[in-house]
C-alpha positions as CSV (number, residue, x, y, z in Angstrom):
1,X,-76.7,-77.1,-40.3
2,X,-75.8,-79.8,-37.6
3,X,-73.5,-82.4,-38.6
4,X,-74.7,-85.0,-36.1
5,X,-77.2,-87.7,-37.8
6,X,-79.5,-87.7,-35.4
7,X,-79.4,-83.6,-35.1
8,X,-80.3,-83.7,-38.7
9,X,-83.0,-85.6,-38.5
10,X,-84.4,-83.7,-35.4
11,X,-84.1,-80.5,-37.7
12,X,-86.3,-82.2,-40.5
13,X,-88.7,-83.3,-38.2
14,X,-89.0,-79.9,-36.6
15,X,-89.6,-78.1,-39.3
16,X,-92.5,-81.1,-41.2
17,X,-93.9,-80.3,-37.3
18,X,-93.7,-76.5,-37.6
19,X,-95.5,-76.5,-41.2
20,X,-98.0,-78.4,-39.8
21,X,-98.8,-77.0,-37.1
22,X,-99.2,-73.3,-39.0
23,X,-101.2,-74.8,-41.5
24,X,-103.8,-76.6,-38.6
25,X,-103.5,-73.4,-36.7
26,X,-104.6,-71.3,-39.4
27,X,-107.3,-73.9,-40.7
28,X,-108.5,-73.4,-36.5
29,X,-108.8,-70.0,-36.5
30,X,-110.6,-69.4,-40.0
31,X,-113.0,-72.0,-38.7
32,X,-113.3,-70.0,-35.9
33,X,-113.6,-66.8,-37.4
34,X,-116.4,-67.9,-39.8
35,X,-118.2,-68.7,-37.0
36,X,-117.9,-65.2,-35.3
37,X,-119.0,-63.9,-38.9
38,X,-122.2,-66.1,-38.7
39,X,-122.6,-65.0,-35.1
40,X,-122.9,-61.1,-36.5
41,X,-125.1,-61.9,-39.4
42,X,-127.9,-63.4,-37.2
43,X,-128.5,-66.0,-39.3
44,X,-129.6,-68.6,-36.0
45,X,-129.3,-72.1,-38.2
46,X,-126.0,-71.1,-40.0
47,X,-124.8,-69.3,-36.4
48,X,-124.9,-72.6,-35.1
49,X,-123.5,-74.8,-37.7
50,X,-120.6,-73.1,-37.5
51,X,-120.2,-72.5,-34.0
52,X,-121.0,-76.9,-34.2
53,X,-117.7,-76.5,-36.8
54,X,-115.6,-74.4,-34.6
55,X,-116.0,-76.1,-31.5
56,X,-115.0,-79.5,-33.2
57,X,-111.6,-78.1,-34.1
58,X,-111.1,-76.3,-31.1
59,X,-111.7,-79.6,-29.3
60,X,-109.2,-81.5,-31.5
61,X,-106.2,-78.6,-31.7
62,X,-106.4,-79.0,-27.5
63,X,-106.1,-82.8,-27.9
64,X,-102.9,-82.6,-30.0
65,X,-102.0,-80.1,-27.8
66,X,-102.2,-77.1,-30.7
67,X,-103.8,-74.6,-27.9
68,X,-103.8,-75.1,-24.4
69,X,-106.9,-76.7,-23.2
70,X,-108.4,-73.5,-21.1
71,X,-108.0,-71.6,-24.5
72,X,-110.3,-73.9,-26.1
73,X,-112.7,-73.9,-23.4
74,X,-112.6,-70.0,-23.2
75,X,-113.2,-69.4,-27.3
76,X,-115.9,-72.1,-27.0
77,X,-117.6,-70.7,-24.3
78,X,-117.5,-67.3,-25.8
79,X,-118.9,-68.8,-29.4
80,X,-121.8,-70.6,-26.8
81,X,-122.5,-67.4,-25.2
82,X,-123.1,-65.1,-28.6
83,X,-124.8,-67.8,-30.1
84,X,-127.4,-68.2,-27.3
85,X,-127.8,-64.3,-27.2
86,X,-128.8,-64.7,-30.5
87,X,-130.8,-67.5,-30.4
88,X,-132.6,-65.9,-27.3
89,X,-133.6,-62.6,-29.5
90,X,-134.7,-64.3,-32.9
């Protein structure tokens, strides 16, 4: 444990940070994971509600700087892709 105040406080903050950022990380990729389960079922109007879902977060974890930006972009586009695929046979 530091001994310098302001070291101490950098360590607190840290950590409230690092708890936070697992628990919006996690909360990112069950959203996107739902949405890959909805993508397999074939269900078109649920398949896109969720991808709608995913997509959202994605957006704001690149924002806050959670994932990079291109990673977003990449998962989304991948989400886009399977939904249309689906969309395109039903």
């Amino acid at each position: 444990m530091p001994n310098i105040k302001s070291a101490v406080k950098r360590v607190k903050t840290s950590e409230k940070r690092r708890a936070l950022n697992a628990s919006q990380k996690s909360a990112l990729r069950t959203t996107v994971k739902a949405a890959d389960t909805a993508l397999v079922n074939t269900d078109v109007e649920a398949a896109k509600a969720a991808v709608i879902a995913a997509s959202k977060k994605l957006d704001k974890a690149a924002t806050k700087g959670l994932v990079h930006k291109n990673a977003a972009a990449r998962k989304k586009s991948r989400l886009a892709k399977k939904l249309n695929a689906i969309s395109s046979q039903g």
